[in-house]
Backbone as CSV, one residue per row, in Angstrom:
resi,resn,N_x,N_y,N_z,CA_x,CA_y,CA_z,C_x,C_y,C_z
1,UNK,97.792,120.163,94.545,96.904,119.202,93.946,95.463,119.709,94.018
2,UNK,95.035,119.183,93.041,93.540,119.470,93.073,92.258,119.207,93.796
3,UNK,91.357,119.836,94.792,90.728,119.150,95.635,89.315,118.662,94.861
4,UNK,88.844,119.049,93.995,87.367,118.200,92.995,87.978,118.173,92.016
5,UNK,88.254,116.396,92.045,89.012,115.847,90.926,87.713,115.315,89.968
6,UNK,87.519,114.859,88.670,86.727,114.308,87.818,87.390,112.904,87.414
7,UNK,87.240,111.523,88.163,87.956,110.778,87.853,87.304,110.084,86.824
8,UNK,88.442,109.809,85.911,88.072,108.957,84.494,87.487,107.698,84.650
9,UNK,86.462,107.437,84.755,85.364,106.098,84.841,84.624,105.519,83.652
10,UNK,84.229,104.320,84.161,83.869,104.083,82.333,82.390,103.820,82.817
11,UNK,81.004,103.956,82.119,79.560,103.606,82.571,79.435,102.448,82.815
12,UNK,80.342,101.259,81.697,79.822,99.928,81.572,80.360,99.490,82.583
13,UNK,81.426,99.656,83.412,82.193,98.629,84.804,81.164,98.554,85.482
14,UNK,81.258,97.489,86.324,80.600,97.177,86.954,80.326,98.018,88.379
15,UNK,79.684,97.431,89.318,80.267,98.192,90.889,81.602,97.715,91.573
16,UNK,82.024,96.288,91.457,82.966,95.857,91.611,84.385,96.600,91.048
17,UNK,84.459,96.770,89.636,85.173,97.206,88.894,85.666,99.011,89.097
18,UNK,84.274,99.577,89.580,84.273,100.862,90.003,85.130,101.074,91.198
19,UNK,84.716,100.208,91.883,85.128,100.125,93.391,86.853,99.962,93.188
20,UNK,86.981,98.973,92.182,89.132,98.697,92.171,89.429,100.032,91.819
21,UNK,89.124,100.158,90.402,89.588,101.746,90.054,89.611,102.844,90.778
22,UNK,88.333,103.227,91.149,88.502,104.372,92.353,89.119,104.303,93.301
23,UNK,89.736,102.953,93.800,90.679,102.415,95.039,91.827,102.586,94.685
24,UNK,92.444,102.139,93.300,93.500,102.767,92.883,94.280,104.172,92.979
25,UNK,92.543,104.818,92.715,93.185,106.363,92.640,93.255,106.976,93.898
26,UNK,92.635,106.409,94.367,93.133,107.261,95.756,94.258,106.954,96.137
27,UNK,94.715,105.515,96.214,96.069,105.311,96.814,96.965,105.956,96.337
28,UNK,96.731,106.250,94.719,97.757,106.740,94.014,98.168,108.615,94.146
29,UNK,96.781,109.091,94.542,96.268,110.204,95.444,97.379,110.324,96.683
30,UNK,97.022,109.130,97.404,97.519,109.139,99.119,99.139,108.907,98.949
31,UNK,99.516,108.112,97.648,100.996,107.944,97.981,102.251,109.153,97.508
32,UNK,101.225,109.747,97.098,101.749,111.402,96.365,101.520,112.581,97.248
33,UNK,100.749,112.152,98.630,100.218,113.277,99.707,101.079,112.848,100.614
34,UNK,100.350,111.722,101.521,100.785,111.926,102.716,101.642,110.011,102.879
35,UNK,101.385,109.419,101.974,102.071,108.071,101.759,101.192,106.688,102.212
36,UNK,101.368,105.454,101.193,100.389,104.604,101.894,101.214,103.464,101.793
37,UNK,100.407,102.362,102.028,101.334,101.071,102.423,101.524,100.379,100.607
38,UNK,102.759,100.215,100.406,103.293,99.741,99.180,102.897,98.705,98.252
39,UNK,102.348,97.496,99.217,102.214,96.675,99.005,100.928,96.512,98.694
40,UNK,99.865,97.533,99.223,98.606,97.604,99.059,98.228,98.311,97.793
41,UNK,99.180,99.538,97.792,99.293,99.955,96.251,99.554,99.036,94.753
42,UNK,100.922,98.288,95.181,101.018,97.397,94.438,99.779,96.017,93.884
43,UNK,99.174,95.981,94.727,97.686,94.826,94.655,96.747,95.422,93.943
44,UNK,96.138,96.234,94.664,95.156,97.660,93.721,95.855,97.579,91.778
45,UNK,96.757,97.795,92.379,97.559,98.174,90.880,97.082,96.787,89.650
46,UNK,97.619,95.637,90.310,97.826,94.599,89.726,95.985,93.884,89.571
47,UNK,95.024,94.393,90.094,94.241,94.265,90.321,93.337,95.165,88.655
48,UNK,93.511,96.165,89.138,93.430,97.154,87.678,93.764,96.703,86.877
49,UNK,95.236,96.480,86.162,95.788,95.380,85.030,94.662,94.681,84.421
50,UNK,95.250,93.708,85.467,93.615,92.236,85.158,92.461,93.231,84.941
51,UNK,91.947,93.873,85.211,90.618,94.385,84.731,90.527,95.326,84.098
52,UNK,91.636,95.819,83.409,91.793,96.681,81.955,93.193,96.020,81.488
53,UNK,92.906,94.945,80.575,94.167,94.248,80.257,94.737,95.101,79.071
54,UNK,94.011,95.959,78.402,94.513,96.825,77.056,95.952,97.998,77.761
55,UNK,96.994,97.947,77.478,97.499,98.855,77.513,97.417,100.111,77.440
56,UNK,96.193,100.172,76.173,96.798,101.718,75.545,95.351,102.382,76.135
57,UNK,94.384,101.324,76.804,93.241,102.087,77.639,93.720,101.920,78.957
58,UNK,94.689,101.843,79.496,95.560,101.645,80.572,96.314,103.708,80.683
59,UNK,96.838,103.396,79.752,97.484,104.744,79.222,96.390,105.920,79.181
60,UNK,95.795,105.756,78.593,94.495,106.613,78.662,93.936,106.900,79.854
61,UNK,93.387,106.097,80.265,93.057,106.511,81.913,94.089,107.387,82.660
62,UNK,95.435,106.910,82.738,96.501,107.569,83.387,96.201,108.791,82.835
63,UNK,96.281,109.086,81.830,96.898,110.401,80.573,95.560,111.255,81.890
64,UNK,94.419,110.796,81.294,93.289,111.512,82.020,93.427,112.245,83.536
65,UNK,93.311,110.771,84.294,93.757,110.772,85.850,95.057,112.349,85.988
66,UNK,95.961,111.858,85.200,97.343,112.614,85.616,96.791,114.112,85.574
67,UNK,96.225,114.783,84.180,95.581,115.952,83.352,94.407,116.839,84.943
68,UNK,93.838,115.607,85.549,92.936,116.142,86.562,93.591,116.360,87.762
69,UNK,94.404,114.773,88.436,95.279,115.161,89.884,96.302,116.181,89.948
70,UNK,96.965,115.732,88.530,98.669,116.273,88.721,99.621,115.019,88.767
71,UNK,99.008,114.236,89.308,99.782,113.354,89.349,99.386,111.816,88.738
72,UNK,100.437,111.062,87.971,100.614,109.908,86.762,100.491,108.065,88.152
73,UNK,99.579,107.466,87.748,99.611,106.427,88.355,100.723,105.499,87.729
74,UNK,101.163,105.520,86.784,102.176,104.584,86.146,103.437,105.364,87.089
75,UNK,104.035,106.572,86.841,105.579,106.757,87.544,105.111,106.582,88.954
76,UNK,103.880,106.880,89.216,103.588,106.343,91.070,103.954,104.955,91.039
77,UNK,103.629,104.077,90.305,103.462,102.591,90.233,104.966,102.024,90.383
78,UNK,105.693,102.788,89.034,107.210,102.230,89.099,108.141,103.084,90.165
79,UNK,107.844,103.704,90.515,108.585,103.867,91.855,108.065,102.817,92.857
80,UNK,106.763,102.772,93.354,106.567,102.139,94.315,107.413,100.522,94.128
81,UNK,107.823,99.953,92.540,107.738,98.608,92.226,109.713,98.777,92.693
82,UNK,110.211,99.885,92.281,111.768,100.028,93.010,112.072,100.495,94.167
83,UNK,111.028,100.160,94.939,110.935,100.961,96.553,110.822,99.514,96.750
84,UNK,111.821,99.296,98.337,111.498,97.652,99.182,111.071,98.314,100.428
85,UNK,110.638,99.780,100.501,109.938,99.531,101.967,108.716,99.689,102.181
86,UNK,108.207,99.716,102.952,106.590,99.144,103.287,105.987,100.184,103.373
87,UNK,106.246,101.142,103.424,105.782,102.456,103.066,106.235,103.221,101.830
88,UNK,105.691,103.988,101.341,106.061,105.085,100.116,105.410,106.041,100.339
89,UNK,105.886,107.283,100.275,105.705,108.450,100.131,106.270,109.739,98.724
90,UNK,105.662,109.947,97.506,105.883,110.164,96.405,106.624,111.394,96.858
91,UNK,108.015,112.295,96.841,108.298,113.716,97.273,108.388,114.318,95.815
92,UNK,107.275,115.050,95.659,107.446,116.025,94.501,108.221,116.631,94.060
């Protein structure tokens, strides 16, 4: 994985808004490294949604995100959503 990532941000979000997104990516970062708590991923996640309700700028971000980490917050997402344990750890 890549260690100076360029994460896809938008100017107009707010600080609030900055703050979910970039929280996202790290988890989505951490659950593809070394693993984070599921449920916290899942919130972050659902949190993002609500504050990019467009799909296809949903998609976009990922497309981006994925192109820089390596790794896709959506197949992070649906694994974590068919995982019941309290931890996840993504194995490449």
């Amino acid at each position: 994985m890549k260690t100076n990532i360029d994460l896809p941000l938008d100017a107009s979000w707010s600080r609030d808004e900055l703050v979910t997104v970039t929280r996202l990516y790290e988890l989505v970062l951490e659950a593809n490294e070394t693993g984070v708590n599921r449920e916290q991923l899942l919130t972050t996640y659902n949190k993002f949604t609500r504050l990019i309700p467009s799909r296809g700028e949903q998609r976009r971000l990922d497309r981006q995100f994925e192109k820089e980490s390596g790794v896709g917050i959506y197949a992070t997402i649906k694994i974590a959503q068919a995982s019941s344990r309290k931890r996840i750890q993504i194995d490449e």
